[in-house]
C-alpha positions in Angstrom: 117.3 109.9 105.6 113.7 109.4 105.4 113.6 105.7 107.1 111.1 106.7 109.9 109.1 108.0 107.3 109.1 104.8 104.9 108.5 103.1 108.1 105.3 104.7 108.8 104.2 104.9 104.9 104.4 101.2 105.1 102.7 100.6 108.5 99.9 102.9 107.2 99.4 101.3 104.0 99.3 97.6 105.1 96.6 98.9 108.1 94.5 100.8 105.4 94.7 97.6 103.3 93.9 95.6 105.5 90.7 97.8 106.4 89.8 97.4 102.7 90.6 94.4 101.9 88.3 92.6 105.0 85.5 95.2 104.3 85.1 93.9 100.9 85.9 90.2 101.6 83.6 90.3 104.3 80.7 91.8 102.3 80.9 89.6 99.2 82.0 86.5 101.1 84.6 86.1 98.4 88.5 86.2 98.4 90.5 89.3 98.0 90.8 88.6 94.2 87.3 87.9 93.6 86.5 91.4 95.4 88.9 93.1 93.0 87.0 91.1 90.0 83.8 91.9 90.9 85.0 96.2 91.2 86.6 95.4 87.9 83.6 93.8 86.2 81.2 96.9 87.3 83.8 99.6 86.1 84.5 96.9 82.6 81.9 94.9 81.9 82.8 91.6 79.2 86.4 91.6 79.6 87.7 88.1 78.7 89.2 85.4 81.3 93.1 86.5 81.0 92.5 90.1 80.9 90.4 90.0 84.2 92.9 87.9 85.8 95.8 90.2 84.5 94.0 93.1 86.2 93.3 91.6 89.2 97.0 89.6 89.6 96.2 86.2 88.8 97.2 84.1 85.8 94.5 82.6 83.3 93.9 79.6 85.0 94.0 80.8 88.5 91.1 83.3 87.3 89.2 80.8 85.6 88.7 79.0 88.8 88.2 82.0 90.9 85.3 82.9 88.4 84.2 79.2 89.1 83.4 80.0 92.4 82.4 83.6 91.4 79.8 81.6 89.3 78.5 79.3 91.8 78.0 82.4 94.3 75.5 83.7 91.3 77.3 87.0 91.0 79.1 86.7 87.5 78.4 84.7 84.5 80.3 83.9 81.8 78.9 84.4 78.2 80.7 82.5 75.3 81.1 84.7 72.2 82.9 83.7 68.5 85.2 81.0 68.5 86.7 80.4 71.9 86.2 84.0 73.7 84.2 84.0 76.5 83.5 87.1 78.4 82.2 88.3 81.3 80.1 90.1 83.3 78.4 90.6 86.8 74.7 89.2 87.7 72.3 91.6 89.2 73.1 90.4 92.7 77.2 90.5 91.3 76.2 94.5 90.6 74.6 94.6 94.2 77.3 93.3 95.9 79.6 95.4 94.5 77.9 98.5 95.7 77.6 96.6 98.8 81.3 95.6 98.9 82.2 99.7 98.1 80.8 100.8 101.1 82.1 98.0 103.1 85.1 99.3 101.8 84.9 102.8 102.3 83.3 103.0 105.8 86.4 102.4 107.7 88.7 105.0 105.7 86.4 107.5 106.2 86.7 106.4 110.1 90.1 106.6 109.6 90.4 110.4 107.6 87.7 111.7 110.4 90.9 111.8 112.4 92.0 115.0 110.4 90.8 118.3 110.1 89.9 119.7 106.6 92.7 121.5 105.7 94.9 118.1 106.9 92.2 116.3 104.8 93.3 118.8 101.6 97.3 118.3 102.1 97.1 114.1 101.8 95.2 114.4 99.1 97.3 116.5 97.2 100.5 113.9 99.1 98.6 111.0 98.4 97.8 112.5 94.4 101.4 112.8 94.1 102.6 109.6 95.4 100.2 108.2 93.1 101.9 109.7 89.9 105.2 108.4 91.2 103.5 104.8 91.8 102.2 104.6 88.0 105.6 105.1 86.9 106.6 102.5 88.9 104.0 99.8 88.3 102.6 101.0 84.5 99.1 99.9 84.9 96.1 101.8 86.0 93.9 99.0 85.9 95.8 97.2 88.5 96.5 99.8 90.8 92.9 100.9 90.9 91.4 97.2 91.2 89.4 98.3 94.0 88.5 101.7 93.5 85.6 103.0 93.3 86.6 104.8 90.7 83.5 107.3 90.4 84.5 108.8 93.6 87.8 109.5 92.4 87.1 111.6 89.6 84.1 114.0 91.8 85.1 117.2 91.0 88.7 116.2 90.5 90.8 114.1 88.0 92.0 110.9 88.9 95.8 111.1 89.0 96.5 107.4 87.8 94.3 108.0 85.0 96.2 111.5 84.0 99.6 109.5 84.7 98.8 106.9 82.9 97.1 109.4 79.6 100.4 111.5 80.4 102.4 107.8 79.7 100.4 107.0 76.9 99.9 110.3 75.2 96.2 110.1 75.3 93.5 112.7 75.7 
């Protein structure tokens, strides 16, 4: 019934991810988890070594080393705290190249929502608000669905609806 549909929901999201995801690669001359690291360390700052990697899809080891070479590029350090945690956080160029890597990011959407007309622009936002909610109920995590968000955008004048979703799951204010 709606396989045309589904068919071009899928087409579109894999061409807008792609858009993103080489924007952002590009700019920090990292891999496509290290992009979604460095957005997550700006928007959490001294999250430990499994819960980055959870956020970003990788398993503790396979973020260790991707902060290895996150490391070695100067844009996050890792800071050992009591006992065995070690946290971290970005470098000053890290928190450059984020802002850097955002615009990358967001340059070609804009290109691509600069084919609508304001009023087209209003209805997929509302669509796209509402697929969201029906995505977190899905997937459960707002911290990995919005890995590469920039999340102040999001909540301009609005609220973010996989942060309601997710406060809606949770029962939190």
């Amino acid at each position: 019934m709606h396989e045309r549909l589904a068919n071009l929901l899928g087409a579109a999201s894999l061409a807008v991810t792609d858009l993103v995801l080489a924007g952002a690669t590009r700019t920090a001359g990292v891999s496509a988890s290290g992009a979604a690291a460095l957005v997550v360390l700006a928007d959490a700052p001294g999250l430990g070594v499994t819960e980055l990697g959870r956020r970003v899809g990788l398993t503790q080891s396979a973020a260790a080393r991707m902060l290895d070479g996150l490391e070695a590029a100067g844009l996050a350090r890792r800071h050992r705290t009591e006992g065995r945690a070690v946290h971290v956080r970005l470098t000053p160029a890290g928190e450059d190249t984020v802002g850097e890597m955002l615009a990358a990011r967001g340059a070609p959407l804009t290109e691509v929502l600069d084919a609508l007309d304001d009023t087209e622009r209003a209805a997929l936002t509302d669509l796209l608000a509402k697929l969201l909610t029906r995505l977190y109920a899905t997937i459960g995590d707002a911290d990995t669905m919005c890995r590469l968000c920039d999340r102040h955008r999001c909540v301009e004048g609005a609220v973010c609806p996989v942060g309601q979703a997710e406060r809606d799951a949770t029962g939190s204010a």
